[in-house]
C-alpha positions as CSV (number, residue, x, y, z in Angstrom):
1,X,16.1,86.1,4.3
2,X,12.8,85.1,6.0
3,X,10.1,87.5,5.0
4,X,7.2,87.7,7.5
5,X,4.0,90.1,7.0
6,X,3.2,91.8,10.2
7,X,-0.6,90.7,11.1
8,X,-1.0,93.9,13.4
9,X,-3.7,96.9,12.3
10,X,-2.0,98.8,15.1
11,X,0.6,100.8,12.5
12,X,-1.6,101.2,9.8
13,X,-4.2,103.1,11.5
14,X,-1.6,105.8,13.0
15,X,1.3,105.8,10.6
16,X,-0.7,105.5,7.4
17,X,-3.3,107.9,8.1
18,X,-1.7,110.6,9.6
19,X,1.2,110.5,6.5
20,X,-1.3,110.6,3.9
21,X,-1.2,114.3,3.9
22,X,2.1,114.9,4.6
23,X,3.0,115.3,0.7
24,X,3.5,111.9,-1.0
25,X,5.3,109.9,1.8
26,X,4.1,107.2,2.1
27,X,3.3,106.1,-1.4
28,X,4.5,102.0,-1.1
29,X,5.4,100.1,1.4
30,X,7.6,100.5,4.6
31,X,10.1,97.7,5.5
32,X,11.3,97.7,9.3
33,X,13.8,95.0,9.0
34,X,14.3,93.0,12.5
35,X,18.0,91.8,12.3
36,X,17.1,89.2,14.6
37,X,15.4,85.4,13.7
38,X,11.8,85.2,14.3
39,X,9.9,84.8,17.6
40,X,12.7,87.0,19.4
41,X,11.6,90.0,21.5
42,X,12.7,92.6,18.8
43,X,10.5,90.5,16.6
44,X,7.9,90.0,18.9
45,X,7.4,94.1,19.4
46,X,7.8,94.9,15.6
47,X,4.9,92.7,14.9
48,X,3.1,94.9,17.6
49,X,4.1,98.1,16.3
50,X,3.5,97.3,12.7
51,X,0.6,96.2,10.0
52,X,0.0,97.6,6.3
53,X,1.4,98.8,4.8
54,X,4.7,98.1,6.8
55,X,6.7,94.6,6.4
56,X,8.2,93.2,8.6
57,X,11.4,91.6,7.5
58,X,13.4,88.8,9.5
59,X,17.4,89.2,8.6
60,X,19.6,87.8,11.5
61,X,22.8,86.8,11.5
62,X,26.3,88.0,12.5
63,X,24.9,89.3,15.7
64,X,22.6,91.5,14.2
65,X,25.0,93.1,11.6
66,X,23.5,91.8,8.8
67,X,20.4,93.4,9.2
68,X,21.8,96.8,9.9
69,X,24.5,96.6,7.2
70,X,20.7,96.1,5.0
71,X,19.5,99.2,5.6
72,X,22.9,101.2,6.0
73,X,22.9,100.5,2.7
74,X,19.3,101.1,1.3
75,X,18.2,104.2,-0.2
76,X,18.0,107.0,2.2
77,X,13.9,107.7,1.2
78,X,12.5,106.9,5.4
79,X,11.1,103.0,3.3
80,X,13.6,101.4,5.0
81,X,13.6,101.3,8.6
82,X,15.9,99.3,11.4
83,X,14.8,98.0,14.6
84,X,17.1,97.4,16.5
85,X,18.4,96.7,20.0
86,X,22.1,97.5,22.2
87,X,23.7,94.9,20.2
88,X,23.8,98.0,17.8
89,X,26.0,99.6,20.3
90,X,28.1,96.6,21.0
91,X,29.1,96.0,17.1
92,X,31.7,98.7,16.8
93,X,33.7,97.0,19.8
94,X,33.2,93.5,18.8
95,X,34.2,93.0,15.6
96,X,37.5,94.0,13.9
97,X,35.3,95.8,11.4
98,X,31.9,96.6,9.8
99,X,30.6,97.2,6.4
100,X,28.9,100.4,7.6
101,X,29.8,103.0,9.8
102,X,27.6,102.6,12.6
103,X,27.1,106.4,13.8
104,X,27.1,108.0,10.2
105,X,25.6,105.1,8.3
106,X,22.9,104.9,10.7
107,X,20.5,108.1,11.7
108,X,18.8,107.2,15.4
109,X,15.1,107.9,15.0
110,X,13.7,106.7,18.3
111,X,14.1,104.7,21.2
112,X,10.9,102.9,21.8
113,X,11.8,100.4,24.7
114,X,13.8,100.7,28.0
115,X,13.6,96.7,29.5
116,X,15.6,94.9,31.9
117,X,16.8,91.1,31.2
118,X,16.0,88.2,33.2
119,X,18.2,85.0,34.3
120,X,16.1,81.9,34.2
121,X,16.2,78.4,34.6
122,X,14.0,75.2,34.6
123,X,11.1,75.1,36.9
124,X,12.1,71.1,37.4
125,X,16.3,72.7,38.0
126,X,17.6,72.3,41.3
127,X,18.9,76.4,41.0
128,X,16.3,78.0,42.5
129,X,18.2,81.7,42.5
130,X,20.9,83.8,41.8
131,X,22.6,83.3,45.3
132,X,21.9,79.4,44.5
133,X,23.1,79.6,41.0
134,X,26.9,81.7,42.3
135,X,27.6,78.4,44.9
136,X,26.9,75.9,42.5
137,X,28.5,77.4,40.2
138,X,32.1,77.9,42.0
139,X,31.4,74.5,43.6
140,X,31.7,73.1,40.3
141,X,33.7,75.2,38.3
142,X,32.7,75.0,34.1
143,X,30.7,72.0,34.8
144,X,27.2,74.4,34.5
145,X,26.2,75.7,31.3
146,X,23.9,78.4,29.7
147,X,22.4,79.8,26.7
148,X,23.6,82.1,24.0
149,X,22.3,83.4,21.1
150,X,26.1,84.5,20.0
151,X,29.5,86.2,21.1
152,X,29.0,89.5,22.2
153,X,25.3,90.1,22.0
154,X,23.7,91.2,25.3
155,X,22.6,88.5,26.4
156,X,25.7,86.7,26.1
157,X,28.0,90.0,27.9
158,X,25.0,89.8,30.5
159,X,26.1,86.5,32.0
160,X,29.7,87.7,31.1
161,X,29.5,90.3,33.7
162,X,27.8,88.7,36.1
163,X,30.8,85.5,35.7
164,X,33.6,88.5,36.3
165,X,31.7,90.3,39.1
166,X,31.2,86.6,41.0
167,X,34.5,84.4,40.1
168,X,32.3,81.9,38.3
169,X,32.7,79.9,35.7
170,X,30.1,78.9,33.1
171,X,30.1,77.0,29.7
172,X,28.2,78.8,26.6
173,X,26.2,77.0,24.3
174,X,25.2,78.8,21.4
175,X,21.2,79.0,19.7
176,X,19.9,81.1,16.9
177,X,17.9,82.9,18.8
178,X,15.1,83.6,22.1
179,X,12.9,81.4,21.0
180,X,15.2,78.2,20.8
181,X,16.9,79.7,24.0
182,X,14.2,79.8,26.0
183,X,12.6,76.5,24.4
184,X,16.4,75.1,25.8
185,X,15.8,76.1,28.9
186,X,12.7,74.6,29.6
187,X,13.5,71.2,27.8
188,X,16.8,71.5,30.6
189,X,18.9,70.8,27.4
190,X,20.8,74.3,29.7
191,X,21.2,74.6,33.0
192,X,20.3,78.5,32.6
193,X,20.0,81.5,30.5
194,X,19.6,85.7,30.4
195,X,16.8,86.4,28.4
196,X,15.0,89.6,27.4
197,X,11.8,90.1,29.5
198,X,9.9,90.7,26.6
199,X,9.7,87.0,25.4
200,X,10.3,85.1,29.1
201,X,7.4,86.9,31.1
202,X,4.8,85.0,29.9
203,X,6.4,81.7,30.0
204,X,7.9,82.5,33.6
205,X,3.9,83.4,34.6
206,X,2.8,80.4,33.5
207,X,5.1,78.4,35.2
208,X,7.1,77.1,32.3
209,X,10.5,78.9,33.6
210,X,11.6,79.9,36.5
211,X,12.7,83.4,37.0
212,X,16.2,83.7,39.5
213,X,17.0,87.6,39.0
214,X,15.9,90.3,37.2
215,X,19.0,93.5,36.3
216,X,17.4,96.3,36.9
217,X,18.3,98.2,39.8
218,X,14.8,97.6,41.4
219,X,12.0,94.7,40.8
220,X,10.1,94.6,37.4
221,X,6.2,95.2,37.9
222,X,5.6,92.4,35.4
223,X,7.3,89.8,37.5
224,X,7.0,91.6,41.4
225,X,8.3,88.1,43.1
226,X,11.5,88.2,40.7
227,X,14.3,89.8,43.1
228,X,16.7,92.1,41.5
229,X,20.8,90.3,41.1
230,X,22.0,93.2,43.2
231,X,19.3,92.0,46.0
232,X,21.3,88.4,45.9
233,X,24.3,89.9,46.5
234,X,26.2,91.5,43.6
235,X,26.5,94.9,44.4
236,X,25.8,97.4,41.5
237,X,24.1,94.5,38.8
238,X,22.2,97.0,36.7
239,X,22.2,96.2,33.1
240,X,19.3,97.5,30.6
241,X,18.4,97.0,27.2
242,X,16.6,98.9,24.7
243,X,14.9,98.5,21.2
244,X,15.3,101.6,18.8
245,X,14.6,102.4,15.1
246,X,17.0,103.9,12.8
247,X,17.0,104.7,9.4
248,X,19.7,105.2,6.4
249,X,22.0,108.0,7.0
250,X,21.1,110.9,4.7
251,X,17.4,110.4,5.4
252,X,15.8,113.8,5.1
253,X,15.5,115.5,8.6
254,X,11.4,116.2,7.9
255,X,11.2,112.4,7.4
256,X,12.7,111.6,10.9
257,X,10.9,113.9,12.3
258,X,7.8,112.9,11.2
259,X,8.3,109.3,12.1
260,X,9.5,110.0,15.2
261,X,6.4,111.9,15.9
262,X,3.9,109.0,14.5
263,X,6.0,106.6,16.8
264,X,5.2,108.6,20.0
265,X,1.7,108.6,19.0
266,X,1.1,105.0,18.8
267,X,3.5,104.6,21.9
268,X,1.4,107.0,24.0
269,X,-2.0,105.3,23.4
270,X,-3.0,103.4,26.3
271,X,-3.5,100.1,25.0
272,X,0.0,100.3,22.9
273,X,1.7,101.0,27.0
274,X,-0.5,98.0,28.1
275,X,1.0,95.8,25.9
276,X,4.5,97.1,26.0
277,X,4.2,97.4,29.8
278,X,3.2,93.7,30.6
279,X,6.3,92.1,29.1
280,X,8.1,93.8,31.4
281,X,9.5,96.4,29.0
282,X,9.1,100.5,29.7
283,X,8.0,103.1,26.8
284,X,10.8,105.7,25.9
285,X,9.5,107.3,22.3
286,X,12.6,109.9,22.4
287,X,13.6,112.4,20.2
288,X,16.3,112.0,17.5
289,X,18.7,114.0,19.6
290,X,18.2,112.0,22.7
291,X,19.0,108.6,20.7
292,X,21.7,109.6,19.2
293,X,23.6,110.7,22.6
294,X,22.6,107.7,24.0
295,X,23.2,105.5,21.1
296,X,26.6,107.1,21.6
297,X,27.1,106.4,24.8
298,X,26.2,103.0,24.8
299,X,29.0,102.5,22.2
300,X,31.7,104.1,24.8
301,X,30.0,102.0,27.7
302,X,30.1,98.5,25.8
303,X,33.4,98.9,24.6
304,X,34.8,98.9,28.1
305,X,32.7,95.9,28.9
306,X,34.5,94.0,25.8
307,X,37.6,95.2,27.1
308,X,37.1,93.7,31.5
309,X,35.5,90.5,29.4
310,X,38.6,90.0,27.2
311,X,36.4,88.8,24.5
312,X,39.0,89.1,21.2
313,X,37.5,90.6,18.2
314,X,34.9,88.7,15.8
C-alpha cells in the first residue's frame, strides 16, 4: 500500500476546527483511503479536499475492491473514510463475490462530485471525432485499440456501451490507472481512451489530447468546443460518474451527520466550486439519505449494463 500525505490546508481549516468542539472526535488522525493508484481523478480530488490531520491513503487494485473491502472492515469510529467512485456500484454485478457486503458494510455519507467522462485521442491521431472514430472503427473491425484501467470499471463499460450502441469493435489494453492511461494516449501507444474529466481537462486545454465527445447529455463548460456523443449520432449517450465518501457500517449516525455537514461546508465555499468546477466536474454535497438511494440505484442500473455487455463475472 502506497501511503501519500495530502499537501492541502483546505480540510484542516474546516474539518478540524469546526470538530474540535464537537466532544472528542477528532482526537488522531483521519484516513480517506482512495482505492485507486495515484495521480487518478479520485486521487487528484482527495488531495483537494484533504490536509492535516487527514491521510490520504493510495490502495488500488481489484477494481477498486481492495480499498473498500479496507474500510468495510475497519473499526466503525468515522477515522476511516472511503472515497470512492461508480465502480462502487458496479462491484456487486461484476464479480462472483465480495468480502464485504457492499450496502450494509458500507454507510453512504456524501456524494461530492457529479462529472461526465471524456473520449480522447492523440492530437497527432488521424480520429478527429466520435463520428470519425464509429467509421474507422467498423471499416476495420478489432484492428483499433483503447485504454483500460480494468474489466468492469467505468471507464472500461463506457466504451462498452458505446461498442454495443454503434456495432463496433475495439481491442482493450489494460493500464494501472488515469495517469498511465492518459500518458498512453498521448505517447499514441492507443489509438483512444474514456477518461474522467477530472484528470484529461487540463491536458486536453493544453493541447496535449484531443477531446472527440464528452457523455453528458449537453456540453461541459470546462471543455465548450467538446460536442456531446449523442450530438455525433448515438442517440441517448448519457453516462455520469460520481465520487462519494463512505464510511464503515455501524458508524454512529451523529458521526455521519456531522461529516456530512463539514463536507458541504468546504464544498460550498467559492474557491472549493472553482476548483471542482474547472475539471469539468459538478458539486453535489448530499445528504446520507440521498446517497444511499442513489448508491442503490446505481447498483440496479450497472447490473443491467453487465448483463447487455455480456461481461462473465470476475
Amino acid at each position: 500500500m502506497r501511503r501519500l500525505r495530502c499537501t492541502f490546508a483546505v480540510f484542516v481549516a474546516t474539518l478540524a476546527g469546526s470538530f474540535a468542539h464537537a466532544q472528542d472526535y477528532p482526537n488522531r488522525t483521519i484516513r480517506v483511503i482512495v482505492p485507486f493508484a495515484a495521480g487518478g481523478a479520485v486521487d487528484v480530488t482527495a488531495r483537494l479536499l484533504g490536509g492535516q490531520p487527514v491521510v490520504i491513503e493510495n490502495k488500488p487494485g481489484a477494481g477498486g475492491t481492495l480499498g473498500a473491502d479496507a474500510v468495510a472492515k475497519a473499526p466503525p469510529d468515522g477515522y476511516t473514510i472511503l472515497q470512492n467512485t461508480s465502480g462502487g456500484a458496479i462491484a456487486p454485478a461484476l464479480y462472483k463475490s465480495l468480502p464485504f457486503d457492499p450496502t450494509k458494510d458500507l454507510v453512504p455519507v456524501t456524494q461530492i462530485t457529479s462529472s461526465m467522462l471524456l473520449f480522447v485521442t492523440s492530437p497527432k491521431s488521424e480520429i478527429h471525432s466520435i463520428r470519425d472514430l464509429i467509421a474507422r472503427a467498423r471499416a476495420r473491425p478489432g484492428k483499433l485499440n483503447y485504454g483500460s484501467s480494468g474489466v468492469g470499471n467505468p471507464l472500461h463499460l463506457t466504451m462498452e456501451m458505446l461498442k454495443h450502441a454503434t456495432g463496433i469493435d475495439l481491442v482493450s489494453v489494460p493500464f494501472r490507472g488515469d495517469l498511465q492511461i492518459n500518458q498512453a494516449v498521448m505517447s499514441g501507444e492507443v489509438d483512444v481512451a474514456v477518461v474522467p474529466m477530472g484528470t484529461s481537462v487540463p491536458h486536453v486545454k493544453e493541447g496535449i489530447l484531443r477531446g472527440l465527445g464528452v457523455t453528458g447529455a449537453a456540453r461541459n463548460p470546462a471543455l465548450p468546443e467538446v460536442p456531446t456523443i449523442i450530438e455525433q449520432g448515438v442517440p441517448g449517450f448519457v453516462v455520469s460518474g460520481w465520487q462519494g465518501w463512505f464510511v464503515p457500517g455501524g458508524t454512529p449516525a451523529p458521526i455521519v451527520d456531522r461529516i456530512r455537514q463539514e463536507m458541504a461546508k468546504i464544498l460550498a465555499q467559492p474557491d472549493m466550486q472553482e476548483r471542482i468546477k474547472g475539471f469539468g466536474n459538478e458539486v453535489v454535497g448530499s445528504t446520507p439519505a440521498e446517497f444511499d438511494a442513489y448508491y442503490k440505484a446505481e447498483i440496479v442500473k450497472y447490473t443491467k449494463v453487465i448483463e447487455d455487455a455480456k461481461i462473465p463475472k470476475q
